[in-house]
N, C-alpha and C positions, 0 to 999 in steps of 0.2 A: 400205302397212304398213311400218313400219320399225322396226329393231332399239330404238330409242330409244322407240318409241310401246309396245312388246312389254313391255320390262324393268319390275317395281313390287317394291319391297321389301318382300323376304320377314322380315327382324326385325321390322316395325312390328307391332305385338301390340293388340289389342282394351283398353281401358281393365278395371281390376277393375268386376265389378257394377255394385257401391255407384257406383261412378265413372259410371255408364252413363246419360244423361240425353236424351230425348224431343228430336228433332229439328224444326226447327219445318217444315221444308219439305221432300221433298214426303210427303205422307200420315201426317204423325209418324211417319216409319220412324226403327228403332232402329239402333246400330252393329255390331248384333250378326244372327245366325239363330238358330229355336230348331232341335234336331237333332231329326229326324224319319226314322225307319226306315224304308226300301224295302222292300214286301213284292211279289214279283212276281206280279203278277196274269196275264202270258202264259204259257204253257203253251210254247208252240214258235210260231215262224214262221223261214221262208225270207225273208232279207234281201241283196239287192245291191247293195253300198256299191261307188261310182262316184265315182272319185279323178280328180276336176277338174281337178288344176294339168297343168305342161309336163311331158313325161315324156322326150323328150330331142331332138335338133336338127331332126327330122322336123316335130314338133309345133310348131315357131315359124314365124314369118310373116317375108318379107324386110323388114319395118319391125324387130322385133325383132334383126334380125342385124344391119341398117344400126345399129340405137342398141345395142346390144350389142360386135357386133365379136370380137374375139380373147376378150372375158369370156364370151362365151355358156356355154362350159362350166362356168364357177364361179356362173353364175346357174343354169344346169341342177341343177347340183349341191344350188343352196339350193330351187329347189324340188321337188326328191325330198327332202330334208330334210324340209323343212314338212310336205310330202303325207304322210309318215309319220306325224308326229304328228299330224296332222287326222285322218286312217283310221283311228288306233290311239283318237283321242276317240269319234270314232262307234260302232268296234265295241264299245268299254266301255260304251256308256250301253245297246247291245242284251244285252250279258252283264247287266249290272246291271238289266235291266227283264224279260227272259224267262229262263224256266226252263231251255230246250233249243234255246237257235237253231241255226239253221244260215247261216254268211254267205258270201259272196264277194268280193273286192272284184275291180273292172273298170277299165279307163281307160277316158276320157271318148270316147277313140275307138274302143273297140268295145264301145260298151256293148250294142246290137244282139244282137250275135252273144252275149254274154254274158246277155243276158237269155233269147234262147231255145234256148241249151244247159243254163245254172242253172234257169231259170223257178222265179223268187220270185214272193213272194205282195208282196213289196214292195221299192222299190227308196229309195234315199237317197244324194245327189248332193252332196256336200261344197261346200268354200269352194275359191276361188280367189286368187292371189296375186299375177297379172298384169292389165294391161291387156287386152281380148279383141283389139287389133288388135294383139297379140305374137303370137295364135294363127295355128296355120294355117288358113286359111279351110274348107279341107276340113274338119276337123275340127268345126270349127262348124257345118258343113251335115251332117254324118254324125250327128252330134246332134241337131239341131233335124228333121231326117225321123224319128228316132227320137222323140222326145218328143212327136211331133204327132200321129203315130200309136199310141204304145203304149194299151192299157188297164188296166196295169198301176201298181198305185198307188203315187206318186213322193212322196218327201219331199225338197226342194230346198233348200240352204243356202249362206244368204250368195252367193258367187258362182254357185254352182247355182242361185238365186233370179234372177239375173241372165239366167244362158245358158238359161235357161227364156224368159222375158223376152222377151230377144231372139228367139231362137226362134220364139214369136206375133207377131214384130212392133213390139216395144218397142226404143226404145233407150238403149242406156247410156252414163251423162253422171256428171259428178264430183257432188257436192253443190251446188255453185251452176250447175249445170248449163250446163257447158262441155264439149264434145268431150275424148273421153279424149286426144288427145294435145296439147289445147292447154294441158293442167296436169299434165305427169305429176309435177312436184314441190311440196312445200308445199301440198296440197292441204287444205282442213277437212276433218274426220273427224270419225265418230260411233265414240267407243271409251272402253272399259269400261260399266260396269253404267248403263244408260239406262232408265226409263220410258216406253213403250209404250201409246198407248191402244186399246182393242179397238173394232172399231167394228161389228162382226157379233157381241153376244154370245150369240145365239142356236144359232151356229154347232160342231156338235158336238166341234171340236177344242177346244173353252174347256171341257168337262167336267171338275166338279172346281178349274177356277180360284179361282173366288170362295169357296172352300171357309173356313168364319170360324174354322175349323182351321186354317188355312194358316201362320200366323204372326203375327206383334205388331204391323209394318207393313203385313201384309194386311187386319185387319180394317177400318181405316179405308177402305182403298183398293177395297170391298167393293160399294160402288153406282156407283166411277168407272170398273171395267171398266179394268184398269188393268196390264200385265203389266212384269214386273220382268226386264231380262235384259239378256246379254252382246253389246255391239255391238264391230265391228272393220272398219269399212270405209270407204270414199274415196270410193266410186260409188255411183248408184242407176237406177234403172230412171225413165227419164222419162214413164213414165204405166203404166196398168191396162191389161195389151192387152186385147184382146177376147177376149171369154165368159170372163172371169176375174173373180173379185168381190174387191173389199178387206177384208181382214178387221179390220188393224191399221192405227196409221198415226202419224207423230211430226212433230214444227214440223218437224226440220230435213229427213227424209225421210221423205215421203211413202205410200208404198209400202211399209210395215212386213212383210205378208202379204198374202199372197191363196191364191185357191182356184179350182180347173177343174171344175165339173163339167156339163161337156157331151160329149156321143157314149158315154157308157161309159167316161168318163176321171174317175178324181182324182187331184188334181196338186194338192198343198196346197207353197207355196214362204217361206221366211220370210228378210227381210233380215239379220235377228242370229244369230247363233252361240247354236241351242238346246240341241245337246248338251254347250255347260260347264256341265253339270248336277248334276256331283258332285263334292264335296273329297275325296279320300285322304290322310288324316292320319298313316297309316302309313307311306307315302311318303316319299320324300325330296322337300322343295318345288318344284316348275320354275315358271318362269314361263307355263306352260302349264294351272299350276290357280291358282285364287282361293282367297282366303279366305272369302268368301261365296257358297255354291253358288245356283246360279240354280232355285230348284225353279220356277219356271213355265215353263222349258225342258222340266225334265223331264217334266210332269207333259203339255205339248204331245206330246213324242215318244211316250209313252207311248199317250195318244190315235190319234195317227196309228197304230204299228201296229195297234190294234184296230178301227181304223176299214179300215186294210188285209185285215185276215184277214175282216171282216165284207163286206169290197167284193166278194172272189171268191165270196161264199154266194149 
């Protein structure tokens, strides 16, 4: 991810109306969203948001310092940046979907201890910003005992999608599936708003997707099972590990979603960024909101915690 792939101009304004003409490809989506009110439907849940990226020179790996060097601190730096605003996205889309939560957030290296001092009723695992062989190995194993074990139901994103991934077994490779360190620059990337196909629509986090309320370029896209959402990444996960089912999946990668459900585990994990879910228009613009909100993000996360609160019953 890079500064240049982040920045989109915030003056480019929506055409008038009148102006506003049927796109021919994909699903005749328009240029536009209609506005549609959040009413929250949860009551309360206990949620532990689980801040993925480096959190300071402990957490790197000696590949990291060798390709680093003397800059390590001012890379430290950008990602306590980032992680701030990744955390600060997730905990909005739980303020904005429940009435009374309660949150925590954890690092990636104790999430353990933070899950059975907190004990939520759900946890959700952010994106990441690094290669995994920057991490320290420890780190990645103090995780991956954790996630094999818990039965506590996890929502994984984007790079949490990945250290999931890995975790069972999988490994992470660029887009054309190279070893992370034989491309760490110039990589192909899947970013901004992509098309997603569902390929489990049966699957009860699609509740409410196909909804012919949804929107103008929803209806069409009504019997293709079709999700509309925010992509930001360079790697993917080189297969489905085992006891995990696919849920989503796209040309360029593969592995869009998936789902755990074995031993008393859900572990639903999704490659794209589902909580840029909402525009703030009151706001001042960052390039950290769009102008087209992703509601089948939302409308995913939403799912997930009710399928959380419904998992401990």
């Amino acid at each position: 991810m890079t500064e240049e792939l982040l920045e989109f101009s915030i003056e480019e304004q929506p055409p008038p109306a009148e102006a506003v003409t049927a796109l021919p490809f994909p699903h005749n989506q328009q240029t536009f969203c209609r506005y549609e009110p959040i009413e929250k439907q949860i009551e309360s849940v206990r949620v532990l948001v689980v801040d993925s990226l480096l959190r300071n020179e402990d957490d790197m790996s000696d590949v990291a310092r060798s390709d680093w060097g003397i800059a390590a601190v001012t890379e430290i730096k950008r990602e306590r940046k980032i992680a701030g605003m990744a955390i600060e996205n997730i905990l909005s889309n739980i303020e904005r979907l429940v009435v009374s939560p309660t949150t925590q957030v954890a690092h990636l290296a104790s999430v353990g201890l933070a899950a059975r001092q907190f004990k939520p009723e759900a946890i959700v695992i952010s994106g990441t910003l690094r290669d995994f062989d920057y991490y320290n190995p420890a780190v990645i194993e103090t995780f991956a005992e954790f996630i094999r074990a818990t039965n506590i139901p996890v929502l994984a994103i984007c790079g949490g999608h990945q250290l999931v991934g890995l975790s069972f077994g999988a490994r992470v490779v660029t887009l054309d599936r190279l070893e992370q360190h034989q491309q760490r620059e110039n990589r192909p990337l899947e970013y901004q708003y992509r098309f997603v196909r569902i390929t489990q629509p049966q699957d009860p986090i699609f509740r409410g997707i196909n909804d012919p309320a949804a929107g103008l370029w929803k209806d069409a896209a009504k019997q293709a099972h079709v999700l509309r959402v925010w992509q930001n990444h360079g790697l993917q996960l080189d297969r489905v590990p085992e006891g995990f089912d696919l849920l989503a999946t796209s040309y360029l990668c593969r592995n869009q979603m998936m789902v755990r459900r074995r031993n008393g585990q859900l572990i639903y994990t999704v490659q794209f960024h589902l909580e840029k879910s909402f525009e703030d228009w009151n706001k001042s613009h960052t390039r950290w909101e769009h102008p087209n909100e992703s509601r089948d993000g939302r409308i995913l996360f939403e799912n997930f915690l009710q399928l959380a609160l419904a998992h401990k019953s």
